[in-house]
C-alpha positions as CSV (number, residue, x, y, z in Angstrom):
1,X,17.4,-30.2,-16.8
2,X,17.6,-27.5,-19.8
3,X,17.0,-29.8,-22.2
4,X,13.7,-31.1,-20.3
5,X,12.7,-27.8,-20.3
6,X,13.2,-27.1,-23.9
7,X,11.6,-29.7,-24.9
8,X,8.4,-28.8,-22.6
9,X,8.6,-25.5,-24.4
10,X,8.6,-26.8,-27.6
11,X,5.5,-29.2,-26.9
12,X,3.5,-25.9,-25.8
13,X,4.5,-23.9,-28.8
14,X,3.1,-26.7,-31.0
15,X,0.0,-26.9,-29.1
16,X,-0.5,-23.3,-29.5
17,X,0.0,-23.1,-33.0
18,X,-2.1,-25.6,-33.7
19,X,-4.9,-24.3,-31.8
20,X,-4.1,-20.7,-33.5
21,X,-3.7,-22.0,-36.9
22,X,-6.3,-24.8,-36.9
23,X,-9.3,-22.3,-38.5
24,X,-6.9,-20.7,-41.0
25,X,-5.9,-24.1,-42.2
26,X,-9.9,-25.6,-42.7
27,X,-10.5,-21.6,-44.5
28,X,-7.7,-23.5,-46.6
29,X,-9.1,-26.8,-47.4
30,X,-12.6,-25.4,-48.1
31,X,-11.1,-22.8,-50.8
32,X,-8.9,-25.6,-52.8
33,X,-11.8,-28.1,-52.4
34,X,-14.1,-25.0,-53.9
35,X,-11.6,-25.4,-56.8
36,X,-12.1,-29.1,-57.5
37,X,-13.4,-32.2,-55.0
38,X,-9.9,-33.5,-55.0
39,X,-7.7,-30.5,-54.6
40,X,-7.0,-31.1,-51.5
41,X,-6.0,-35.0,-51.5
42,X,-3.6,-34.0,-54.7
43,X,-1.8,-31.4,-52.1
44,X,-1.5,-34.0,-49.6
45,X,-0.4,-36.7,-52.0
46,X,2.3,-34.5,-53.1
47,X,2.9,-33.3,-49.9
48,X,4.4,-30.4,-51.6
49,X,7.3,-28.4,-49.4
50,X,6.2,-25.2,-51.3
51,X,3.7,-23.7,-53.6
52,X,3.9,-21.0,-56.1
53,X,0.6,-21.0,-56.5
54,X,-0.4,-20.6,-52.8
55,X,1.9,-18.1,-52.2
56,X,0.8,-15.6,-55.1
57,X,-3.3,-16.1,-53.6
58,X,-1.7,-15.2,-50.3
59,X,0.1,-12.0,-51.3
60,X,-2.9,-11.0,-53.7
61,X,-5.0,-11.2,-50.8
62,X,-2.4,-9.2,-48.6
63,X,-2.9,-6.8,-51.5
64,X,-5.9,-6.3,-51.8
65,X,-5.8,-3.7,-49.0
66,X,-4.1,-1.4,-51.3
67,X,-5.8,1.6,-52.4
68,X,-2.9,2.9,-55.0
69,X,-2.5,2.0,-57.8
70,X,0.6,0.0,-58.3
71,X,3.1,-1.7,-61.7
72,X,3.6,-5.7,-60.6
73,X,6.5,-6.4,-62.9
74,X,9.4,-9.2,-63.1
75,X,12.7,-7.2,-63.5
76,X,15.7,-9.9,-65.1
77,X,19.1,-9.3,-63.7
78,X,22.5,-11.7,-64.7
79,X,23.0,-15.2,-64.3
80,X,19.4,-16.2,-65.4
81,X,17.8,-14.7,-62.1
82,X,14.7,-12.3,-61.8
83,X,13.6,-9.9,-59.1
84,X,9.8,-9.3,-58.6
85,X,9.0,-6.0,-58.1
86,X,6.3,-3.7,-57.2
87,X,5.7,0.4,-58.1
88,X,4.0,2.3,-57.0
89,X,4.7,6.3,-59.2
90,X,4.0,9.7,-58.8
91,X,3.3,12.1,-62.0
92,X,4.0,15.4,-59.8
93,X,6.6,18.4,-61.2
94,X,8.4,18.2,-57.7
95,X,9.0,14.5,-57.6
96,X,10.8,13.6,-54.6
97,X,13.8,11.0,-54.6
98,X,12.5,7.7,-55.1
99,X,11.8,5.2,-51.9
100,X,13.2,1.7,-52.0
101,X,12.0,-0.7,-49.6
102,X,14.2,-3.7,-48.5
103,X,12.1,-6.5,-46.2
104,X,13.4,-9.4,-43.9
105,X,14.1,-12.7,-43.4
106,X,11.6,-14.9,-44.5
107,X,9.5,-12.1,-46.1
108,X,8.3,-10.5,-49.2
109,X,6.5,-7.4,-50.4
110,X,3.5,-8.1,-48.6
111,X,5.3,-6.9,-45.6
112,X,4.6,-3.4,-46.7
113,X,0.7,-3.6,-47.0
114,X,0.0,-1.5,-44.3
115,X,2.5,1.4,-45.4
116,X,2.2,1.5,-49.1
117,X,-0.9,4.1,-49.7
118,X,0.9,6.3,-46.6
119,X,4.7,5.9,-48.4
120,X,4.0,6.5,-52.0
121,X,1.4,9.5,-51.4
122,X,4.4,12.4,-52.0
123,X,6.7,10.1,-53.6
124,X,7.3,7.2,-56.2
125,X,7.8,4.2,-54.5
126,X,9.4,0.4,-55.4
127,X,8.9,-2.7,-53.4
128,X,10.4,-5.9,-54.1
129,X,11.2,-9.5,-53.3
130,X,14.7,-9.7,-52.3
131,X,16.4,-12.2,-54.2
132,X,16.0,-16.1,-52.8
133,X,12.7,-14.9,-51.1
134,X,9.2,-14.2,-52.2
135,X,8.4,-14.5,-55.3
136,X,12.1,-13.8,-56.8
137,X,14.4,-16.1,-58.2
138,X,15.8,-18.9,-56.0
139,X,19.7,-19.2,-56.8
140,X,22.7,-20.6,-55.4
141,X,24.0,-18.9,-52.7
142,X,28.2,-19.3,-51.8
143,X,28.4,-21.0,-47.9
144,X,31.0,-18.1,-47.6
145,X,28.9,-15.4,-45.5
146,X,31.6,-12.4,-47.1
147,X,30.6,-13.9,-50.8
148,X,26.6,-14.7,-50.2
149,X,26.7,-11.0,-48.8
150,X,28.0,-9.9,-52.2
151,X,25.5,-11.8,-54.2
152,X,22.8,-10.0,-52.4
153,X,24.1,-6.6,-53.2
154,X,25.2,-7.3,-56.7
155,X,21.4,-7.8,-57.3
156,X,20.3,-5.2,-55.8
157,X,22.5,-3.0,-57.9
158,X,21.5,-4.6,-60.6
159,X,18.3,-4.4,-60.1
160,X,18.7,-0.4,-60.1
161,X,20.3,-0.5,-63.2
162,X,17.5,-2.3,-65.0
163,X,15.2,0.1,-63.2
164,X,16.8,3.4,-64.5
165,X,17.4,4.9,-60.9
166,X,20.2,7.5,-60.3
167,X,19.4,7.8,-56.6
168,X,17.3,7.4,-54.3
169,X,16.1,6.7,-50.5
170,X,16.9,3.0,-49.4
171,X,15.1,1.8,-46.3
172,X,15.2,-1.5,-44.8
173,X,13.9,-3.8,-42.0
174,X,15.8,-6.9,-40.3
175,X,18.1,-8.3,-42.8
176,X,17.0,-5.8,-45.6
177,X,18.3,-3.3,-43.4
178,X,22.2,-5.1,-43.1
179,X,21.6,-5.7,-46.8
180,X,20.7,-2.1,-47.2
181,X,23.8,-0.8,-45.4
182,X,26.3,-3.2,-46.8
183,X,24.6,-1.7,-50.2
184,X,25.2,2.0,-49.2
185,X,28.5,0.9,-48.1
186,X,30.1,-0.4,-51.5
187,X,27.4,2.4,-53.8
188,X,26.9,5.2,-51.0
189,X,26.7,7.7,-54.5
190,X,23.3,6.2,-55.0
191,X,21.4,6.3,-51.8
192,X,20.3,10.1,-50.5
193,X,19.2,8.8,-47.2
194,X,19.1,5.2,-45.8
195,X,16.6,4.7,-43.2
196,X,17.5,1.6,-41.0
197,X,14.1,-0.6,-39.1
198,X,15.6,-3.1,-36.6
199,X,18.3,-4.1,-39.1
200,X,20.2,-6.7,-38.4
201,X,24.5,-6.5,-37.2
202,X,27.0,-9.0,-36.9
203,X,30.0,-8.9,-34.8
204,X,33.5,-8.9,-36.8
205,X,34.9,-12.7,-35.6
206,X,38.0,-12.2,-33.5
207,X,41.3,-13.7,-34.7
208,X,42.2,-17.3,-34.0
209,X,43.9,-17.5,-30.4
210,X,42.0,-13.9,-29.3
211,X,39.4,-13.9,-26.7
212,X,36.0,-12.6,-27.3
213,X,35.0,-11.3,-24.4
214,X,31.9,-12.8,-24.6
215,X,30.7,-15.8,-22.6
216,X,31.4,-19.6,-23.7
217,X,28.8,-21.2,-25.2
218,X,28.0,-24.3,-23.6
219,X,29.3,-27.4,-25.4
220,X,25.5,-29.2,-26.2
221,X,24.4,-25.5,-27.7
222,X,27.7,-25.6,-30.4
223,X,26.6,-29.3,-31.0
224,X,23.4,-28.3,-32.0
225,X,24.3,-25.3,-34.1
226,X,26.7,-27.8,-35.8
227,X,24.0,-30.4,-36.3
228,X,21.5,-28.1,-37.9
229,X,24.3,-25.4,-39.7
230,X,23.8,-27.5,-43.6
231,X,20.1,-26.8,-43.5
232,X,18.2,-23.6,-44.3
233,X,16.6,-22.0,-40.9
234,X,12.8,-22.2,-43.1
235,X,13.6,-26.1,-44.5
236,X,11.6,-27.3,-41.2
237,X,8.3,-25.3,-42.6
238,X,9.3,-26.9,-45.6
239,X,9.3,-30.3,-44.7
240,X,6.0,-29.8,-42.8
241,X,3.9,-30.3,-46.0
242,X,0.6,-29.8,-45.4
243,X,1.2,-29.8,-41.4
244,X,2.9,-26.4,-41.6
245,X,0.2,-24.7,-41.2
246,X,-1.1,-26.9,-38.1
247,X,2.5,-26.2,-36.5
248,X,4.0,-22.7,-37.5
C-alpha cells in the first residue's frame, strides 16, 4: 500500500514539473537554436549530463540583478583544485569585518542575488562556490563522512589564506551552515561572528549494541537507502539529459 502510494506521488510530481518547466525549457531551445540551427540537436546527440557552458549563462543571468559592483575571480588552492569566487569591496576608513557567505546543497553563488547590494552596502563582502559545486573544482571526495567533512574545511581555509583574510564574519545556509560551524570549530580564531540559516545537523551514531531511541526504520526504506547510497543525490538530474528540465 505505501509503495502504491509513492509511486502515485511520484507520477504527479513529474506531471507537475513538466507542466511548470515546459515554457522555460522551449525559452531554452529557441536561445541555443538563436546560436546556430543545429545547437540544439548537438545537445541532444550528446545528451550531455552537464554543461559548463549553460550553467555560467544561467548564473550571469542571475546576476544581472546586481547593482554593485563586484571582482569574479578563480582563487587556486592545493591538490590542483580552484574555488570561484565573487567580491564584492568597500573603500571606507571604518571597514567593518569582512562577510563570508557559505551556500547549500546543490547551490552556488547565485543563491545570494537577492542579498548582495543589501550585504555589501557597509561592508566588503565574498561569495563563493563551495568546492564540488558551482562553478568550483570537482574533486574526489573520501566515502568517509569524518574525512569528506575535512576536505571541505581544509578548502575553505585555504581559501582564506589565498585571500589574505585575518577574520572575519562566516554565515551560512543548509550545508554551508554545518560546513561553516565545523569551520569555526577547528579555526574559531578566525570567525568574529558566525551567523547560522537553516544549517544543517547530524546526530553522533550510537555505539554498536546501543539503542537509539529513535524508531526502526522499516526494512524496504534501509533497502532502498542501500540501493541508491553509491550514487550522488543530483546523478538523477544528471542522467536526465536534455529531459531534466521537463522533470525537475
Amino acid at each position: 500500500m505505501i509503495i502504491t502510494i509513492l509511486k502515485i506521488w511520484i507520477i504527479v510530481l513529474i506531471h507537475a514539473g513538466i507542466k511548470r518547466k515546459k515554457m522555460r525549457y522551449l525559452k531554452l531551445l529557441k536561445s541555443e537554436a538563436a546560436s546556430g540551427m543545429f545547437g540544439w540537436m548537438r545537445s541532444w546527440w550528446n545528451w550531455c549530463p552537464t554543461s559548463e557552458l549553460l550553467l555560467k549563462q544561467a548564473e550571469e543571468r542571475l546576476i544581472s540583478y546586481v547593482h554593485t559592483a563586484y571582482e569574479d575571480k578563480i582563487v587556486s588552492i592545493s591538490k590542483g583544485n580552484f574555488i570561484r569566487t565573487i567580491c564584492m569591496k568597500q573603500d571606507t576608513e571604518n571597514e567593518k569585518t569582512p562577510l563570508v557567505m557559505v551556500h547549500g546543497f546543490g547551490s552556488g553563488v547565485g543563491l545570494w542575488v537577492k542579498n548582495l547590494d543589501a550585504l555589501s552596502s557597509q561592508r566588503t563582502l565574498f561569495a563563493f562556490d563551495v568546492l564540488g559545486f558551482g562553478r568550483s573544482s570537482r574533486p574526489k571526495f573520501s566515502n568517509n563522512a569524518t574525512n569528506a567533512e575535512r576536505q571541505f574545511v581544509d578548502s575553505i581555509e585555504e581559501w582564506r589564506e589565498e585571500m589574505g583574510l585575518n577574520k572575519f564574519v562566516l554565515l551560512g545556509h543548509s550545508l554551508g551552515g554545518y560546513l561553516s560551524a565545523a569551520y569555526a570549530l577547528r579555526y574559531p580564531q578566525r570567525v568574529q561572528h558566525l551567523i547560522l540559516i537553516d544549517p544543517w545537523g547530524f546526530p553522533e551514531r550510537p555505539p554498536p549494541g546501543q539503542a537509539s531511541g529513535r524508531p526502526r526504520v522499516p526494512m524496504w526504506i534501509r533497502a532502498l537507502v542501500f540501493l541508491v547510497q553509491p550514487f550522488n543525490p543530483l546523478a538523477l538530474v544528471r542522467a536526465a539529459g536534455p529531459w531534466g528540465a521537463f522533470v525537475f
